[in-house]
N, C-alpha and C positions, 0 to 999 in steps of 0.2 A: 794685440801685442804678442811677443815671442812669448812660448809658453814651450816648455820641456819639462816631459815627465816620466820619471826613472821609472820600473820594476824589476819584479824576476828575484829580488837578493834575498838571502836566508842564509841557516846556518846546516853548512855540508861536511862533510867528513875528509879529511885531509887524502886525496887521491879521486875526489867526489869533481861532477862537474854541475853547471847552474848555468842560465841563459839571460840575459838581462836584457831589458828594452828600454826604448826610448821614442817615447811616443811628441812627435813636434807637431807644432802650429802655429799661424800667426807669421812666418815667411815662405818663402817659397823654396818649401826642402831639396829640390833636387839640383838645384842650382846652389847651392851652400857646400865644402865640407865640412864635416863633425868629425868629435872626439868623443874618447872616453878617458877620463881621468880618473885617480883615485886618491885619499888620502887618509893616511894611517894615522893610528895617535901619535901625536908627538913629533910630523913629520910633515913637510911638505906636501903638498899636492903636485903629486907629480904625473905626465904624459904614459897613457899605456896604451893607447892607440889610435888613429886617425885615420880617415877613407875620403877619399876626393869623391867630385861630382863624379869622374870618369871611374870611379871606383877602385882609384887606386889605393894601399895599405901601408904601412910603418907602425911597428909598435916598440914597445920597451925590451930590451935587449933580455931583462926578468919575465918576458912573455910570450918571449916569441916561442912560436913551434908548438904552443899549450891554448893561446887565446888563439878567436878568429873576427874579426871583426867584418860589419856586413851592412846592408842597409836596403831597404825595399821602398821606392819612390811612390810606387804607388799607394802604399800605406804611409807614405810619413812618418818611417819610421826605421831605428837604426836598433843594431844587435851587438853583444857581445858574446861569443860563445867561452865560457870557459871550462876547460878540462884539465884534468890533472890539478886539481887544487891545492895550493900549500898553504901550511899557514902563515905564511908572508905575503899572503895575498889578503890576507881581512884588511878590511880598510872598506870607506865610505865609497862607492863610484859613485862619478859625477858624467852628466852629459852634457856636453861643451857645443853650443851651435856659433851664430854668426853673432858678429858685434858686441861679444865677451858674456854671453849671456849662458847660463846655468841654469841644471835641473836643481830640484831639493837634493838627490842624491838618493842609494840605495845603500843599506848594509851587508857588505858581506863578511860571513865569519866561519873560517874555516877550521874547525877544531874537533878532534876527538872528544 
């Protein structure tokens, strides 16, 4: 079965950066594309970024230019780089594979 498994989240300091993964199985990743979502308390879950099989990218208009999003087929596996962290950034990531399926998700908390 599809299996998606967050890491990498903790709590960084407002200008800090963190790397998140997402470790998949159970489809055949290089052929699918992913996301990465997030959601804050009290707030929708909303789109921060996506990469096609060809490797192409789009993120949230609150991320661009700071996140990088990535993914390595041979490991089965996708990235989030982020840098320059604010704290409008804490919120739960999620990773988003094929056929609506979801990680547990990672915390991140970006706070002095």
């Amino acid at each position: 079965q599809v299996q998606l498994v967050e890491s990498g989240g903790g709590l960084v300091q407002p200008g800090g950066s963190l790397r998140l993964s997402c470790a998949a199985s159970g489809f055949i990743f290089s052929i699918n594309a992913m996301g990465w979502y997030r959601q804050a308390p009290g707030k929708e879950r909303e789109l921060v970024a996506h990469i096609t099989t060809g490797g192409s990218t789009n993120y949230a208009n609150s991320v661009k230019g700071r996140f990088t999003i990535s993914r390595d087929n041979a490991k089965n596996t996708m990235y989030l780089q982020m840098n320059s962290l604010k704290p409008e950034d804490t919120a739960v990531y999620y990773c988003a594979g094929p056929g609506g399926h979801w990680g547990q998700g990672t915390q991140v908390t970006v706070s002095s």
